[in-house]
N, C-alpha and C positions, 0 to 999 in steps of 0.2 A: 452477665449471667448466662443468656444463651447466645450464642452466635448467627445473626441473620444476617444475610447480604444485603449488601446496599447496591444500589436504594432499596427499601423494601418496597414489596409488592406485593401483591393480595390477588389470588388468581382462586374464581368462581368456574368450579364448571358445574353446571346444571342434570341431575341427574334423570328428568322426565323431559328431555327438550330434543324436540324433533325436527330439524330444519327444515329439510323434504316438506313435513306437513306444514311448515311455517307458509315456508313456499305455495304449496297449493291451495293453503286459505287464503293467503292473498290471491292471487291468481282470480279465487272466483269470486271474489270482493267485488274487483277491479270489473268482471264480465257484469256481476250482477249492479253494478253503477250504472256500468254503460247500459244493458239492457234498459234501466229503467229512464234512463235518460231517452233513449228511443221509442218506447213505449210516448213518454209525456208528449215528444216532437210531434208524433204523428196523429198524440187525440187533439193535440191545437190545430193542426196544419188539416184535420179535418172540419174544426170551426170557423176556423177565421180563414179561409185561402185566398176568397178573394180580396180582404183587406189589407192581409200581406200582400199580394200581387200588386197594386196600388200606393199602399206606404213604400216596396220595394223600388217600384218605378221612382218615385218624388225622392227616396232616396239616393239612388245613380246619381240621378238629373242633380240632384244639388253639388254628387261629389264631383261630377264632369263637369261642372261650372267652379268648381274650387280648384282643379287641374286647369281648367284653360285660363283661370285669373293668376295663378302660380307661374304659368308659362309665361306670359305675359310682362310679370315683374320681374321674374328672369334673366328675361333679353337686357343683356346690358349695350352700351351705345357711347360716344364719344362724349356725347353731352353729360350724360351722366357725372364723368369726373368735374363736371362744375355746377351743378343741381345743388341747390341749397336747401338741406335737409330739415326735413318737418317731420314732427310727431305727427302722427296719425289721428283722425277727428273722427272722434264716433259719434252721430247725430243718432238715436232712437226714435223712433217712430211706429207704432206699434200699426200694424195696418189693417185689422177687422173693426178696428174704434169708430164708433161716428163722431163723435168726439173729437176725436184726432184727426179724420179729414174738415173738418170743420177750422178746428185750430191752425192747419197748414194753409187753407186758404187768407184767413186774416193774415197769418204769417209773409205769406206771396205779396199779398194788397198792401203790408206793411212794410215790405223790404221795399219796392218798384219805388214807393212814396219816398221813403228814407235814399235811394239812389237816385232819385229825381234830385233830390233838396241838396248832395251832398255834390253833385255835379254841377249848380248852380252857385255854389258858396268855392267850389275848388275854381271855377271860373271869374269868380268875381274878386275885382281886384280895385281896390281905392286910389283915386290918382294919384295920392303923395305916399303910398305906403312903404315902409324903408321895411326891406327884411333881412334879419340876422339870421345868417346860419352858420350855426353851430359845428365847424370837425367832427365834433365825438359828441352824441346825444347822448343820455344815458335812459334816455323815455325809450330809444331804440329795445326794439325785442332780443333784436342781437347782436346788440354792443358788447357783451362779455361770450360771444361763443368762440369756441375755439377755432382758428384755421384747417381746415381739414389738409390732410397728410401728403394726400397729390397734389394741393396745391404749391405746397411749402417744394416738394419735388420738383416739379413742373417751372416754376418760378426759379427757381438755385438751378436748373438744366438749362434754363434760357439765358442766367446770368450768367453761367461757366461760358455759354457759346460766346456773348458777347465779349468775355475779354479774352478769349481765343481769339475771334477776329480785331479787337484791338492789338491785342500781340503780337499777333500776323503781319499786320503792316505797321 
């Protein structure tokens, strides 16, 4: 019936729209944000200063003790490529508790006892006692872990040498 182009489209222009003014409403949108965010800064930081000055300090200090334990792990080392990898132990100990120092002490008195008894019984050995051991335990923790990658390297680099120098002579 009538003829539109394709694709059709629907084109809106606005007949009371000011962009300039768009503009400059935002603009002091934006000043008066910030203004009042500076305003609030400076009624706190008139209350509490010195308790910021103090949380501030305990703050640092903990992040330069999260840098120097970062640096630390870092450092890699020859041994490393044969370090046999652990999950990480997180012990909680909550430390304003009296409770909890109470608890860690039986703890301490309970472990010394239990590594007394275990050193006693790993020492002690019956005259006739026959012991099997087992290849492959499977009680082991890490009987199914994988070989790590430099080792499988490391090991095939020393087996290549070796029959180079076999082939050699």
């Amino acid at each position: 019936m009538f003829e539109v182009e394709k694709p059709r489209q629907f084109r809106y222009v606005p007949r009371f729209y000011d962009p300039e003014k768009e503009k400059w409403e935002a603009l002091k949108k934006k000043y008066a944000i910030e203004q009042e965010k500076k305003d609030a800064t400076e009624h706190q930081s008139e209350e509490g200063a010195e308790d910021d000055a103090e949380l501030e300090y305990f703050q640092q200090r903990v992040r330069d003790i999260n840098r120097e334990n970062i640096a630390k792990s870092s450092q890699l080392t020859w041994r490393d490529l044969f370090r046999k990898r652990e999950m990480p132990k997180f012990h909680y100990q909550p430390r304003f508790s009296s409770e909890a120092l109470a608890q860690t002490e039986v703890q301490a008195d309970a472990e010394n006892d239990a590594d007394a008894q275990d050193l006693a019984t790993k020492y002690w050995q019956a005259k006739r006692q026959i012991k099997i051991r087992r290849r492959f335990d499977i009680s082991d923790s890490e009987y199914m872990k994988p070989i790590s990658g430099t080792k499988i390297v490391l090991y095939g680099f020393i087996a290549f040498i070796l029959i180079l120098v076999i082939i050699a002579f």
